[in-house]
C-alpha positions, 0 to 999 in steps of 0.5 A, a space after each residue: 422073341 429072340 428064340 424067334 429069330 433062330 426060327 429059319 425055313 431053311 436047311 442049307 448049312 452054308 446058307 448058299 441059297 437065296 433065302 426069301 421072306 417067307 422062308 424067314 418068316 418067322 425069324 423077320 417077325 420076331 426081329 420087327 417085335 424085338 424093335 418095337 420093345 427095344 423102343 419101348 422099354 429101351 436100356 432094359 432091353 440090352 442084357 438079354 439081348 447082349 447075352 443072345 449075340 454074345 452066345 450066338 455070333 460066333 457059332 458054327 451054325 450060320 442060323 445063329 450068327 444070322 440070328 445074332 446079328 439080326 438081334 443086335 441091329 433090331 436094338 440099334 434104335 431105343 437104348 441110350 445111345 453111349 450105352 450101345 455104341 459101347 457095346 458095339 465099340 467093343 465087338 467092333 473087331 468081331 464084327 468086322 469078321 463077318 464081312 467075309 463069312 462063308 454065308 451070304 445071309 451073315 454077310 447080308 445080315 451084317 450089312 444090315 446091322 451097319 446100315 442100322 447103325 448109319 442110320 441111328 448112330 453114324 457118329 461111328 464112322 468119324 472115327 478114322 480107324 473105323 472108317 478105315 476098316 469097314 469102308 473096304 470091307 463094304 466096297 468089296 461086297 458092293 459085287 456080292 450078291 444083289 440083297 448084299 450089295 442093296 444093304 451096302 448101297 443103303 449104308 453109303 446112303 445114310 453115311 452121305 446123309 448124316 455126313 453131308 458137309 456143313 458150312 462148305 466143309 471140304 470133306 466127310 468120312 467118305 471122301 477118301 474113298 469117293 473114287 474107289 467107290 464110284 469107279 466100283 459101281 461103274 464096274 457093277 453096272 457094266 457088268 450086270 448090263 452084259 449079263 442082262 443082254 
């Protein structure tokens, strides 16, 4: 399954191209089977998979960075949960990095690890510092290209869920950054707008 995930139809070294479904067929199989079975066997399934990240996520090759990250957000839901936010607690920096890869499919791909991890593990994000370091990296890429800023807009979505003030509580992760982010889309939607027209 994981050798799977590295089974892209597509050639472009830069991956500058859209890549749709069907050209990462088999890659987007391997990674809903690698789901299933991190549900099913669970802690045992971080090793190998931990390995494959490790060894692909700062490859040259974008095929192998898209497939590492592919492979870390498939397991977001199934192992212990300290386990893996361990895990991601210590490649944190690495991959924050990726934000900015030359490669929209990376950068589309690390989205949507992040909005894996709202999902499954949004306790992260009470964490200043780490608030502090990917909220504008996410805001940035909210003008990126349209299946890059969906995975944004989806992370901002089960951030606000699993966030939502409780007991009139004043505030959650996202406050600080609630104008700045609303102002952002207000940007996008002019723009894409103009462009239709």
């Amino acid at each position: 399954m994981l050798q799977g995930l590295l089974i892209l139809n597509y050639d472009d070294d830069e991956g500058e191209g859209d890549l749709d479904d069907d050209d990462g067929g088999p890659a987007i199989s391997a990674g809903c089977c690698l789901q299933a079975l991190a549900l099913l066997i669970r802690n045992d399934i971080m090793e190998l998979v931990i390995k494959f990240v490790a060894a692909n996520i700062q490859a040259e090759n974008w095929k192998q960075r898209y497939a590492g990250l592919i492979a870390l957000g498939s397991i977001a839901e199934g192992p212990e949960k300290q386990q893996f936010l361990e895990v991601i607690a210590q490649a944190l920096n690495q991959l924050l990095i990726l934000f900015s890869d030359k490669s929209p499919k990376v950068r589309e791909a690390i989205c949507w690890v992040f909005s894996r991890l709202s999902e499954h593990h949004p306790d992260i994000f009470l964490d200043q510092q780490v608030a502090e370091q990917f909220i504008p990296r996410l805001r940035d890429l909210l003008s990126d290209r349209p299946r890059i800023s969906n995975q944004c807009c989806s992370v901002f979505e089960k951030l606000s869920t699993a966030h939502a003030p409780q007991d009139d509580e004043p505030s959650n992760c996202l406050t600080p950054y609630f104008q700045e982010l609303m102002s952002k889309l207000m940007i996008n939607a002019n723009q894409a707008e103009h462009t239709a027209e």
